[in-house]
FINU-525367 format. One line per 2 residues: number of its first residue (from 1); their letters; for each residue x negated, y, z negated of N, C-alpha, C. Coordinates in pm, 1 decimal, always signed. Last residue first. Layout:
! FINU-525367
NUM) A) X,Y,Z,X,Y,Z,X,Y,Z  ...
***
This chain:
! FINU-525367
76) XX) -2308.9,-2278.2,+7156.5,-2294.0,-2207.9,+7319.4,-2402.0,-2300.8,+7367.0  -2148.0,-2385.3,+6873.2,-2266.0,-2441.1,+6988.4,-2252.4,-2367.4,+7095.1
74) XX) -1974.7,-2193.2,+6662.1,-1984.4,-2274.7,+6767.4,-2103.1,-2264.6,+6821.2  -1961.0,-2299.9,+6289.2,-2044.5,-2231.0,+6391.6,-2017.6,-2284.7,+6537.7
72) XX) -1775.9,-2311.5,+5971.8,-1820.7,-2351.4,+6143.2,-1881.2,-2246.1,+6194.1  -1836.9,-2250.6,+5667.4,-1795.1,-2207.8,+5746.9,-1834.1,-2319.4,+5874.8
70) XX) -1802.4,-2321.5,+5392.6,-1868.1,-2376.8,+5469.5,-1826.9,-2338.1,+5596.8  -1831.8,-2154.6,+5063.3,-1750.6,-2162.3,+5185.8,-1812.1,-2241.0,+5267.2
68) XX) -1965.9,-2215.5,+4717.3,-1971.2,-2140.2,+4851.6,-1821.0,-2198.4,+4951.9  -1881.8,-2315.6,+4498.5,-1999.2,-2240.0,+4509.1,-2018.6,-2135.2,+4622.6
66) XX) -1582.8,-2331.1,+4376.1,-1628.5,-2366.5,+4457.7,-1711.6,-2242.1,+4437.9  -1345.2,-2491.0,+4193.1,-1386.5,-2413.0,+4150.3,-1503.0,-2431.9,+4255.0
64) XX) -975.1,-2595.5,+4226.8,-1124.6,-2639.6,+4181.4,-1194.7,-2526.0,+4211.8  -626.6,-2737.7,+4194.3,-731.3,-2633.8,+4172.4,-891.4,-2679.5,+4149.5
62) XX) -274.1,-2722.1,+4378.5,-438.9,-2811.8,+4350.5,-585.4,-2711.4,+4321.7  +13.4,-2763.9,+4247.8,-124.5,-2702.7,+4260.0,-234.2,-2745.0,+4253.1
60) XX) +337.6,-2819.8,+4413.3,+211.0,-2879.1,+4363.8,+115.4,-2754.5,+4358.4  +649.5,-2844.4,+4279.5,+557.4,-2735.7,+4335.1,+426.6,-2786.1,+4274.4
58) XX) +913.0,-2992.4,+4455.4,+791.1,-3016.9,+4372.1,+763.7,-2885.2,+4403.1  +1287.6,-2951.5,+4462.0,+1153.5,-2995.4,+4516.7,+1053.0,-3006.5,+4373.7
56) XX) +1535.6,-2918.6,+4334.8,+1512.7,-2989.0,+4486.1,+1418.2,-3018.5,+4526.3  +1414.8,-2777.8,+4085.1,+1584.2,-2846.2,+4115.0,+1558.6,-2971.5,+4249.2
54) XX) +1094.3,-2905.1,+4048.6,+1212.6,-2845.3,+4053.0,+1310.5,-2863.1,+4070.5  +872.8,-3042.5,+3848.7,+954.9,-3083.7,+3947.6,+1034.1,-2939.1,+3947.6
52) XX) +493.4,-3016.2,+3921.2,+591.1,-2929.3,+3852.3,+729.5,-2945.1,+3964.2  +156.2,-3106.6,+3937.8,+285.6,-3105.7,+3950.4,+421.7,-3051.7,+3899.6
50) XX) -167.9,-3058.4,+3962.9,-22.0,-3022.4,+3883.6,+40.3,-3025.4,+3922.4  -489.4,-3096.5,+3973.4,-386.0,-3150.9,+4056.2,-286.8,-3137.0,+3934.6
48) XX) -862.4,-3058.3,+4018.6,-739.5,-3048.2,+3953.3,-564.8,-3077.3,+4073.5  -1172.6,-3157.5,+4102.9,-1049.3,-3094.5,+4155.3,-971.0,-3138.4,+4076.3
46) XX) -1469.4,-3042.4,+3876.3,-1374.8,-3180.9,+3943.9,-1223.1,-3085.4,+4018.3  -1765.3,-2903.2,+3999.2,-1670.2,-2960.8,+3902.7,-1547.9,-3057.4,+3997.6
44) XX) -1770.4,-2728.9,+4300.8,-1801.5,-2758.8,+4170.3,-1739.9,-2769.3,+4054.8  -1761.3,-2758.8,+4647.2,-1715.9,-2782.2,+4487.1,-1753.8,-2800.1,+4401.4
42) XX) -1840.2,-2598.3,+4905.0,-1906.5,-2675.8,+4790.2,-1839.4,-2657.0,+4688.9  -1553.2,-2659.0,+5152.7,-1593.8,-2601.1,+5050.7,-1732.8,-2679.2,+4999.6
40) XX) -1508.7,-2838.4,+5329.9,-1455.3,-2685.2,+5370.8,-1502.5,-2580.0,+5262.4  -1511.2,-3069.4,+5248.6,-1578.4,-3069.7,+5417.1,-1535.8,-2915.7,+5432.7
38) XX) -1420.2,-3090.8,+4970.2,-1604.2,-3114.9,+5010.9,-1617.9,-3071.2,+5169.5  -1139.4,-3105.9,+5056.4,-1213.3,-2984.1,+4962.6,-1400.9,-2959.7,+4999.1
36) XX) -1112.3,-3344.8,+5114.8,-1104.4,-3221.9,+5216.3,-1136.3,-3103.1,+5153.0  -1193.4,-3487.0,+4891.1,-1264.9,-3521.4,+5022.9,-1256.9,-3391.2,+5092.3
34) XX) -979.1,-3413.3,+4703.1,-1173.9,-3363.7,+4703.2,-1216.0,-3389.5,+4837.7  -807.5,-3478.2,+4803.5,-790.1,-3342.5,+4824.0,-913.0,-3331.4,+4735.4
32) XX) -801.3,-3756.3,+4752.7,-794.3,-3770.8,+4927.9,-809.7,-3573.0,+4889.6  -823.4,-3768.9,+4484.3,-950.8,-3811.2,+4589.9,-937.6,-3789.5,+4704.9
30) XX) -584.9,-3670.9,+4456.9,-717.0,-3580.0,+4386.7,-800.4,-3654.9,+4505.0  -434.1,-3958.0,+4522.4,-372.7,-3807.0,+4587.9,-543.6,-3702.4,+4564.6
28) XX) -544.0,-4107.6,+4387.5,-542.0,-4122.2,+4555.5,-555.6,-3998.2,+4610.4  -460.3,-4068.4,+4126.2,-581.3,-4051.1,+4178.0,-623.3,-4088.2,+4285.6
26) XX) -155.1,-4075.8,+4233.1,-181.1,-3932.7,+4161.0,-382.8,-3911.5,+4182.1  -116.9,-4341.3,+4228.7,-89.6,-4302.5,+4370.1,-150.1,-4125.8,+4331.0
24) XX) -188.3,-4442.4,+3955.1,-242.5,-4472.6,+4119.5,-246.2,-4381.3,+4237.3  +51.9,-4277.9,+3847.0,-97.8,-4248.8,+3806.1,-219.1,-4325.7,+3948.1
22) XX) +296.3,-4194.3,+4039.6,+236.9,-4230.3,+3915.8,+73.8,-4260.6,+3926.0  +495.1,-3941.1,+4047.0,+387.2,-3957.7,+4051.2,+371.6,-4081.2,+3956.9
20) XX) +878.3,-3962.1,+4007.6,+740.8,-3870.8,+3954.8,+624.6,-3952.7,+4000.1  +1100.9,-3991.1,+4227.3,+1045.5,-4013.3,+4150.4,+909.6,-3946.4,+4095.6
18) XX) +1303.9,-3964.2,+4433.0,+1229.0,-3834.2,+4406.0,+1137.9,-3848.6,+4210.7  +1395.4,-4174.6,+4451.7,+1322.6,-4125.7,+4534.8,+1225.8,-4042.7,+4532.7
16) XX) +1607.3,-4144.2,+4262.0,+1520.5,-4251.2,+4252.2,+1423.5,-4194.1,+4364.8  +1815.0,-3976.8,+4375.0,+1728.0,-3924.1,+4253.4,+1621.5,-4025.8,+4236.6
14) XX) +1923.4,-4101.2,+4572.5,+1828.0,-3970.4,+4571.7,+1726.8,-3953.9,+4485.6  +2045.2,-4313.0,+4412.2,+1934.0,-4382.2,+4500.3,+1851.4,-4235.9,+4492.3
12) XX) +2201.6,-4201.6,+4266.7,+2137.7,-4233.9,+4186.7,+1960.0,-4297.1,+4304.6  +2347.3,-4048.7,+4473.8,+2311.5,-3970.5,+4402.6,+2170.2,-4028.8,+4296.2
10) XX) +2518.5,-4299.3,+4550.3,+2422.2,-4206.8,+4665.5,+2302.0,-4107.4,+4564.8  +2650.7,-4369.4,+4304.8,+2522.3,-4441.0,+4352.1,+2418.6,-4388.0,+4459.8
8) XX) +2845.9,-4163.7,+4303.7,+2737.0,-4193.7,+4205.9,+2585.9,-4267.8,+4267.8  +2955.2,-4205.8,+4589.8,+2877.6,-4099.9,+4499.1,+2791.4,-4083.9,+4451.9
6) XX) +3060.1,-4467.3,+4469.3,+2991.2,-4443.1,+4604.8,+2906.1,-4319.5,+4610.7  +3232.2,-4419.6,+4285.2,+3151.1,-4471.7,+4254.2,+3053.7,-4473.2,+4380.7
4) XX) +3417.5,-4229.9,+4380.7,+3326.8,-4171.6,+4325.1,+3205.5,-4288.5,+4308.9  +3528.9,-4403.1,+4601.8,+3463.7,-4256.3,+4653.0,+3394.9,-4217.4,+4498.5
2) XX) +3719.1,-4525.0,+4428.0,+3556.2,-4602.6,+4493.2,+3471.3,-4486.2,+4588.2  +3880.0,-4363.6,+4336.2,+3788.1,-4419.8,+4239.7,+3664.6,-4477.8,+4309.5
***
């Protein structure tokens, strides 16, 4: 009986962990993936951000809509 309740609770901490986004930490997340969007891309419009839980994981998508590429150049 105390093997299950031990279980249970391993199971309940996991699942607590794997909590959903919340809205703070969600417009952290967009602002920290415009920033790196702006130094590799010209973006236009706003960056998008979806989440989608699965059995074991997330599947994130981050979407925006870009003018150009910004390529590097090396200095000789």
């Amino acid at each position: 009986m105390r093997s299950e309740v031990t279980k249970e609770r391993l199971k309940n901490i996991l699942h607590a962990d794997k909590e959903e986004m919340n809205e703070v930490t969600r417009e952290a997340c967009v602002a920290d993936f415009s920033r790196v969007a702006g130094e590799y891309f010209e973006p236009e419009g706003e960056v998008t951000m979806s989440m989608h839980r699965g059995r074991s994981s997330y599947e994130v998508t981050v979407t925006f809509r870009a003018n150009r590429v910004k390529n590097f150049s090396l200095v000789k």
